[in-house]
Backbone as CSV, one residue per row, in Angstrom:
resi,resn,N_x,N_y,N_z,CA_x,CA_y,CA_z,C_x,C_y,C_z
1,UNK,-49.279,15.128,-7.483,-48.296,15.236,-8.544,-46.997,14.577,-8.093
2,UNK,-46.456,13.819,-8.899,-45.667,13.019,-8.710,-43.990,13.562,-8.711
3,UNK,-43.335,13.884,-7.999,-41.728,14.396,-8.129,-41.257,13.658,-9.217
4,UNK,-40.403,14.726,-10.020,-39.896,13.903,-11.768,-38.906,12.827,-11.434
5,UNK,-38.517,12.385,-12.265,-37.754,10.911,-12.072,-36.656,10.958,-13.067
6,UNK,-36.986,11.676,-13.891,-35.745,12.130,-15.580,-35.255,13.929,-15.355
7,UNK,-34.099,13.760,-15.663,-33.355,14.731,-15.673,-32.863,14.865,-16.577
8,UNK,-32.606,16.277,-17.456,-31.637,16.254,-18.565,-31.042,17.057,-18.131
9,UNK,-29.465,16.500,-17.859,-28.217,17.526,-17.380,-27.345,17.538,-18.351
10,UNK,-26.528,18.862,-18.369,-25.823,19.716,-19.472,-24.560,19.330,-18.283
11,UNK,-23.587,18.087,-18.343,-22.508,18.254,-17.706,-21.246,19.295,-18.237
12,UNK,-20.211,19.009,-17.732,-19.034,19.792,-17.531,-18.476,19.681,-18.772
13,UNK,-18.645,18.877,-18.980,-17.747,18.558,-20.946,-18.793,18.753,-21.840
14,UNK,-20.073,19.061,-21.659,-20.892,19.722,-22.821,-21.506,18.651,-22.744
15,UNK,-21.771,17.961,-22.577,-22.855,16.574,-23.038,-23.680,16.946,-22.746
16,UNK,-24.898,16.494,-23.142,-26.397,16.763,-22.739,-26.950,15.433,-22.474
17,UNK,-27.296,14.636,-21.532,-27.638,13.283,-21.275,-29.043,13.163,-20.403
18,UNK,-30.063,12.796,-20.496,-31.187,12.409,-19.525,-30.938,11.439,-18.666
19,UNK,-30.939,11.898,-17.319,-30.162,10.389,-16.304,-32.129,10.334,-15.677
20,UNK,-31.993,9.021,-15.642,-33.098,8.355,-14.804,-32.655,8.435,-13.159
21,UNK,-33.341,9.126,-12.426,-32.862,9.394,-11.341,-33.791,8.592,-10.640
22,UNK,-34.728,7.244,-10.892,-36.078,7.011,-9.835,-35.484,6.046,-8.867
23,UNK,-33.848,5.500,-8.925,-33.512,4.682,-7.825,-32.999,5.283,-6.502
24,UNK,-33.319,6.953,-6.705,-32.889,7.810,-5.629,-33.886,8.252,-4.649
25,UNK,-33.912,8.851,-3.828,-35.005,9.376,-2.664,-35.695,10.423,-3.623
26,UNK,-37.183,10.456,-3.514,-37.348,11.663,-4.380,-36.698,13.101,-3.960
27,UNK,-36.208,12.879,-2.690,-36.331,14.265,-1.787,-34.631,14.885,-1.906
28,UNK,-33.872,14.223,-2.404,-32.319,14.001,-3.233,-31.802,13.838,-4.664
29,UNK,-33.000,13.755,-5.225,-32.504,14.155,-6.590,-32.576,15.051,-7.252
30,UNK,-33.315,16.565,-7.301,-32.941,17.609,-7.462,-31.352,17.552,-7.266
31,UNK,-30.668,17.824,-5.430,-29.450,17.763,-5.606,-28.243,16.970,-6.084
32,UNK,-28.982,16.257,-6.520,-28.125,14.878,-6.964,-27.587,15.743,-8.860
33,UNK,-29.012,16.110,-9.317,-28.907,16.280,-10.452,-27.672,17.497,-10.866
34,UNK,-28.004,18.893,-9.816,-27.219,19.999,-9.518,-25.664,18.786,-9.651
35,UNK,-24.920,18.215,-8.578,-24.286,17.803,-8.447,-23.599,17.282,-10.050
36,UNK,-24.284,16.091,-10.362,-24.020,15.955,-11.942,-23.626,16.769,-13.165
37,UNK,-24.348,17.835,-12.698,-23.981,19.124,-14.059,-22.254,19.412,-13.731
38,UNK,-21.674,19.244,-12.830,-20.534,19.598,-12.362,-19.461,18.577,-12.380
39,UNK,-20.147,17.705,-13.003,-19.252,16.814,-13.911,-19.162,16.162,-15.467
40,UNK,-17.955,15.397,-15.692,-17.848,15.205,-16.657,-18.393,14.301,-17.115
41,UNK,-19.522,13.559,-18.486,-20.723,12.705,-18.196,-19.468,11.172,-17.979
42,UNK,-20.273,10.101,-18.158,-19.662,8.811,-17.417,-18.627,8.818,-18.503
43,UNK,-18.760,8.763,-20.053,-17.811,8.498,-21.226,-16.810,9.353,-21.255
44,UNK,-17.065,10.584,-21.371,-16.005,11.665,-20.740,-15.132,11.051,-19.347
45,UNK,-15.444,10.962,-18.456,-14.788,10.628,-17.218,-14.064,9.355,-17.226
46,UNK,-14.375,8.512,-17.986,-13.872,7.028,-18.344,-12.641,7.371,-19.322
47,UNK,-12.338,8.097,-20.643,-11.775,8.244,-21.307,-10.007,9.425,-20.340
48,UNK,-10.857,10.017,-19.779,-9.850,10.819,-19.161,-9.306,9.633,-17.711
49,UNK,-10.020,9.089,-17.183,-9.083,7.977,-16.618,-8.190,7.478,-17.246
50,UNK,-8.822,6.842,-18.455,-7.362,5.848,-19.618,-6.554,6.286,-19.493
51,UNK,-6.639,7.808,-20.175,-5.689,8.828,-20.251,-4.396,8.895,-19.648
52,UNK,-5.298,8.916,-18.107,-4.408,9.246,-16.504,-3.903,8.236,-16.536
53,UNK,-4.173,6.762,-16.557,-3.563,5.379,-16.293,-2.192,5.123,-16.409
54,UNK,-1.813,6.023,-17.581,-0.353,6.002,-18.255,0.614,6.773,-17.315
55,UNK,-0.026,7.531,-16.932,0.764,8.652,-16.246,1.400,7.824,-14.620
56,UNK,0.098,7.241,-14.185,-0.047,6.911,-12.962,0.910,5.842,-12.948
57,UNK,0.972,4.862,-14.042,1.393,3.382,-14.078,2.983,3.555,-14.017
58,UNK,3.712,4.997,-14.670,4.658,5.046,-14.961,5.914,6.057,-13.550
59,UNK,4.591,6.740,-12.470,4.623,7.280,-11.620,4.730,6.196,-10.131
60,UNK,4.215,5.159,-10.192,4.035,3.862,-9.788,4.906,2.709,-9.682
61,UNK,5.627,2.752,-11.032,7.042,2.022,-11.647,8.114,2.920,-10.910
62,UNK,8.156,4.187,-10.353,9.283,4.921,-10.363,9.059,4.792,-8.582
63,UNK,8.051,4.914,-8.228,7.726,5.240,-6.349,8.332,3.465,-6.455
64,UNK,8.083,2.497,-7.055,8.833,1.387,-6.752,10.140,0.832,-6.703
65,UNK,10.645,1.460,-7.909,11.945,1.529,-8.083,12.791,1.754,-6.958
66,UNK,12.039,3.604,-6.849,12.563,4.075,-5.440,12.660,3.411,-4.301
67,UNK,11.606,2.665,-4.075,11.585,2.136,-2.830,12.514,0.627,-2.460
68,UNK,12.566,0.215,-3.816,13.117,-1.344,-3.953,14.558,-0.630,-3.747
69,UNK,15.451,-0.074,-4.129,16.537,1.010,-4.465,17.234,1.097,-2.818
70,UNK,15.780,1.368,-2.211,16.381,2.253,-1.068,16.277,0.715,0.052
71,UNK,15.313,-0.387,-0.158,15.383,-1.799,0.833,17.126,-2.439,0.520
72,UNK,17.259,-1.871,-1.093,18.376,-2.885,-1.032,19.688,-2.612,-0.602
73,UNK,19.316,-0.995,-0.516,20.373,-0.103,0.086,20.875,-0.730,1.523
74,UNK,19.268,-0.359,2.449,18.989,-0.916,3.612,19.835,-1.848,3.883
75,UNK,19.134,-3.133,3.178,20.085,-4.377,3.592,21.147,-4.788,3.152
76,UNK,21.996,-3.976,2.519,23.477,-4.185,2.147,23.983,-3.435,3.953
77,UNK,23.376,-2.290,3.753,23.926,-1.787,4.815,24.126,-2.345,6.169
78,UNK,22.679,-3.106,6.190,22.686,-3.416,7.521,23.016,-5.032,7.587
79,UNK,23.491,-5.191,6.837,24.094,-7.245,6.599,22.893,-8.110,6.555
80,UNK,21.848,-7.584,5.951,20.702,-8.661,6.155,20.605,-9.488,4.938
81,UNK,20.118,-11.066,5.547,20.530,-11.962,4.395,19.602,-11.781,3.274
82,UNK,19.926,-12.325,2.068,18.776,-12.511,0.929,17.273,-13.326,1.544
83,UNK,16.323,-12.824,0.677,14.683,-14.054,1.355,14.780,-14.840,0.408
84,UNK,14.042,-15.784,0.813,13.653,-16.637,0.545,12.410,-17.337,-0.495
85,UNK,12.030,-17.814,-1.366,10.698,-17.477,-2.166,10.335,-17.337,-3.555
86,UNK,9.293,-17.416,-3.681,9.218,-17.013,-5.024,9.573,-15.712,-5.760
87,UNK,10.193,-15.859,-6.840,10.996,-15.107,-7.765,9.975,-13.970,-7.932
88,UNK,9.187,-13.463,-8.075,8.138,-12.546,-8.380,7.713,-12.015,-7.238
89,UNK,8.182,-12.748,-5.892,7.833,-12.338,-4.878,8.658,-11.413,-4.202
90,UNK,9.843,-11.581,-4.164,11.117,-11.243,-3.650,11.430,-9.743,-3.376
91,UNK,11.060,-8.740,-4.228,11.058,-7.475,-4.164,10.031,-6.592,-3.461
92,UNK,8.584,-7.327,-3.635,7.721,-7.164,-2.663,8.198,-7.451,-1.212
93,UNK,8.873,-8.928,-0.774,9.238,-9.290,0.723,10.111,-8.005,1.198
94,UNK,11.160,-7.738,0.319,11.892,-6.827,0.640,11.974,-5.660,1.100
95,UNK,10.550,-5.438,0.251,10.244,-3.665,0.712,9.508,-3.589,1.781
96,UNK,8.735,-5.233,2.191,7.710,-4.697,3.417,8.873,-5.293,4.646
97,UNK,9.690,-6.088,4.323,10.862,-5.981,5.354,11.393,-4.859,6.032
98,UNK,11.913,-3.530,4.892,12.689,-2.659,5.058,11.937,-1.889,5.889
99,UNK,10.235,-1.651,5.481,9.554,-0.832,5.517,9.052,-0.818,6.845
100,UNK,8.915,-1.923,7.233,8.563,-2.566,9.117,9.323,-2.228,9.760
101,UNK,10.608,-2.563,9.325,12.052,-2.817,10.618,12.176,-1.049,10.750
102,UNK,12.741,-0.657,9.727,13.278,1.078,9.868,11.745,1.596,10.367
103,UNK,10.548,1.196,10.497,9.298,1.757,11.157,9.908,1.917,12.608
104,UNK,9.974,0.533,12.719,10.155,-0.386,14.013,10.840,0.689,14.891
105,UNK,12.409,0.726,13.934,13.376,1.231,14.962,12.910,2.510,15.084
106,UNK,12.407,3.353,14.332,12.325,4.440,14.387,11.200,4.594,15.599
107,UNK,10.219,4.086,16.072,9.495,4.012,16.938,9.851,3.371,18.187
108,UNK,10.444,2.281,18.220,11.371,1.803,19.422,12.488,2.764,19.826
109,UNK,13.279,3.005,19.026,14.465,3.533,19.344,14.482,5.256,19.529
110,UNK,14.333,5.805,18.216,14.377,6.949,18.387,13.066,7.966,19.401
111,UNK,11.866,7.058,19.109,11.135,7.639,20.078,10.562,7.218,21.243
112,UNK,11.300,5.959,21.181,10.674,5.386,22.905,12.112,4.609,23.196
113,UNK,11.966,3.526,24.139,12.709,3.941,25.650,13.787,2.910,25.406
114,UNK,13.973,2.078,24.037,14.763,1.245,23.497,16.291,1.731,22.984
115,UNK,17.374,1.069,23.781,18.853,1.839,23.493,19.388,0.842,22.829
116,UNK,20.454,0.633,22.085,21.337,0.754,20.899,21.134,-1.173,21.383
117,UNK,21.310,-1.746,22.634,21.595,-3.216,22.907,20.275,-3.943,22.588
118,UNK,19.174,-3.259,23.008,17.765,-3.981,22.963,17.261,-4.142,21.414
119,UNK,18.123,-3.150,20.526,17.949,-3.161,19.538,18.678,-3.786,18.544
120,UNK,19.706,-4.315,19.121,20.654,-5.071,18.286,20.350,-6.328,18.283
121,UNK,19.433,-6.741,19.789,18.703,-8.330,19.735,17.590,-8.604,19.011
122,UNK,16.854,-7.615,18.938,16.017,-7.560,18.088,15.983,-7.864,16.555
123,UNK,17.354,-7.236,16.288,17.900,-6.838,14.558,18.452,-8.569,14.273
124,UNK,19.165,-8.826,15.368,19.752,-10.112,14.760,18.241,-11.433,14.530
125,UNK,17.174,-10.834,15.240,15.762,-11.775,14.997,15.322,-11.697,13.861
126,UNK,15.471,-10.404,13.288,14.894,-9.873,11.706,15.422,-10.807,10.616
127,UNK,17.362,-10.937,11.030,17.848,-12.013,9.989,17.470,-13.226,10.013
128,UNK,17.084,-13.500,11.057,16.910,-14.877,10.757,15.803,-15.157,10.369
129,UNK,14.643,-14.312,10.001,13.403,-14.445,9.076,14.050,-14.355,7.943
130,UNK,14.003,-15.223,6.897,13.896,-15.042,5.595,12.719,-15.430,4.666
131,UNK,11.957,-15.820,5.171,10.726,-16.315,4.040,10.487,-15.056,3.794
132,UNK,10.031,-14.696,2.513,9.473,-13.526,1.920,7.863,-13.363,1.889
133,UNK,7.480,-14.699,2.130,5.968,-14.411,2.373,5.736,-14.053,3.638
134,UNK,6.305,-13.958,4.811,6.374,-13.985,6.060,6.592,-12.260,6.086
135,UNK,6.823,-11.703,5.470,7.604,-10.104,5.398,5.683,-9.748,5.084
136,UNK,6.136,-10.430,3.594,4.612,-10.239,2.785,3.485,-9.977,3.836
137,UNK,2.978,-10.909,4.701,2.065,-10.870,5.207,2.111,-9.484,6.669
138,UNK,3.225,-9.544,6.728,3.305,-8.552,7.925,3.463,-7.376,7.722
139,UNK,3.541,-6.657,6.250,3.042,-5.558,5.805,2.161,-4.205,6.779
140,UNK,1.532,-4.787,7.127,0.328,-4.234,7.373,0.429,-3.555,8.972
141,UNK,0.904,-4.203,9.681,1.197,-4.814,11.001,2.262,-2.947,11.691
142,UNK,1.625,-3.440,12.970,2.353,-1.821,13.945,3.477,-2.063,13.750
143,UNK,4.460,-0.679,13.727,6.136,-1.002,14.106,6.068,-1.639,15.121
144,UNK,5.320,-1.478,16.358,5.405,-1.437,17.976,5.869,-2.657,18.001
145,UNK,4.765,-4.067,16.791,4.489,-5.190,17.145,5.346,-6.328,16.503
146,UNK,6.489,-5.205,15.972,7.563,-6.065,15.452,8.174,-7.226,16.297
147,UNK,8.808,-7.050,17.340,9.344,-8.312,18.530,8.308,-9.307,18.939
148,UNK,6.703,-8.956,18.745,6.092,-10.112,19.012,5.551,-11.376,18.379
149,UNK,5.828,-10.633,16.895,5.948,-11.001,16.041,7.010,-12.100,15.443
150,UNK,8.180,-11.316,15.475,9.358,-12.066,15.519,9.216,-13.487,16.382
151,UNK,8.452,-13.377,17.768,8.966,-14.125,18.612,7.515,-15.416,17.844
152,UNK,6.658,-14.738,17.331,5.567,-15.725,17.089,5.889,-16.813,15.382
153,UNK,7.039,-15.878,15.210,7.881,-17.210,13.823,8.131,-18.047,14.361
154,UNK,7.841,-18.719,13.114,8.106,-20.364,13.042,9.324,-20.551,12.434
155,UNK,9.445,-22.396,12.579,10.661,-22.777,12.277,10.500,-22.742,10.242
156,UNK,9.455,-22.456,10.035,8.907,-22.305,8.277,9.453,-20.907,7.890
157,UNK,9.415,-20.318,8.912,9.653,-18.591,8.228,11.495,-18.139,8.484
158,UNK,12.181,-19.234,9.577,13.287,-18.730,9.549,14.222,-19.797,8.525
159,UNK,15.425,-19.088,8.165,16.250,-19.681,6.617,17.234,-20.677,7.671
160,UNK,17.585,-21.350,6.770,18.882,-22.506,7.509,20.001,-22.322,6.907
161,UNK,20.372,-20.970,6.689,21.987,-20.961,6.679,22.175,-20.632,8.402
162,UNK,23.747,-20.323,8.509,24.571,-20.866,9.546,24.045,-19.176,9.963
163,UNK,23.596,-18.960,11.121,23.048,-17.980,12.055,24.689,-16.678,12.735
164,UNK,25.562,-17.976,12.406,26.922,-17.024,13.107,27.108,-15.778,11.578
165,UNK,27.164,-16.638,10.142,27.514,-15.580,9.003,28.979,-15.720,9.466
């Protein structure tokens, strides 16, 4: 006798749907099926995403705001020049700028063995990056590995105004 292959599950939002379960192990779809009843069927669950989208998109707009808000804060504060780049790009460079360096220091400085001078040579390396794709790409990247970084720019990623300011 062959283990069944069709299921009719009564999910969480009332639907009643027969799922074809034969692309599963036979020996996992019993629990597979259990599992299913404890949700909402695929149309249900799709519709309540849409739903959420609005919420999220507008929750999303505001964590950005915030964050663009607080880079530009940053670099008023700390004299760092404008980037460089495309117009659409610019607010993105900015935030993964802000978001590296204050990593940076906070890991150099406040918790390891870097004092106020090692860090001021460092800071004046940051200005002289301005490409915004250059920020862009380093997103991702350790605080730790900020200075090796710095030191691995090119003459493409740093700006040609006058370095004194």
């Amino acid at each position: 006798m062959a283990v069944r292959t069709t299921f009719d599950i009564t999910h969480s939002c009332g639907h009643e749907i027969a799922h074809d379960l034969s692309n599963r192990p036979a020996d996992r779809r019993a629990s597979f099926a259990r599992w299913l009843e404890g949700r909402d069927c695929t149309d249900c669950w799709k519709a309540a995403r849409d739903e959420d989208s609005t919420g999220k998109e507008k929750w999303l707009a505001a964590k950005r705001a915030a964050e663009q808000q607080a880079a530009a804060d940053w670099a008023q504060q700390f004299d760092m020049p404008p980037l460089e780049g495309p117009e659409k790009a610019l607010a993105w460079g900015e935030r993964s700028r802000h978001q590296l360096v204050t990593a940076a220091y906070s890991t150099l400085v406040n918790e390891g063995s870097w004092d106020a001078a090692d860090w001021a040579v460092l800071e004046e390396k940051v200005r002289t990056v301005t490409r915004t794709g250059w920020w862009i790409d380093q997103r991702d990247a350790e605080a730790t590995d900020l200075p090796e970084l710095l030191e691995a720019a090119t003459s493409d990623d740093i700006g040609t105004e006058n370095p004194f300011r």
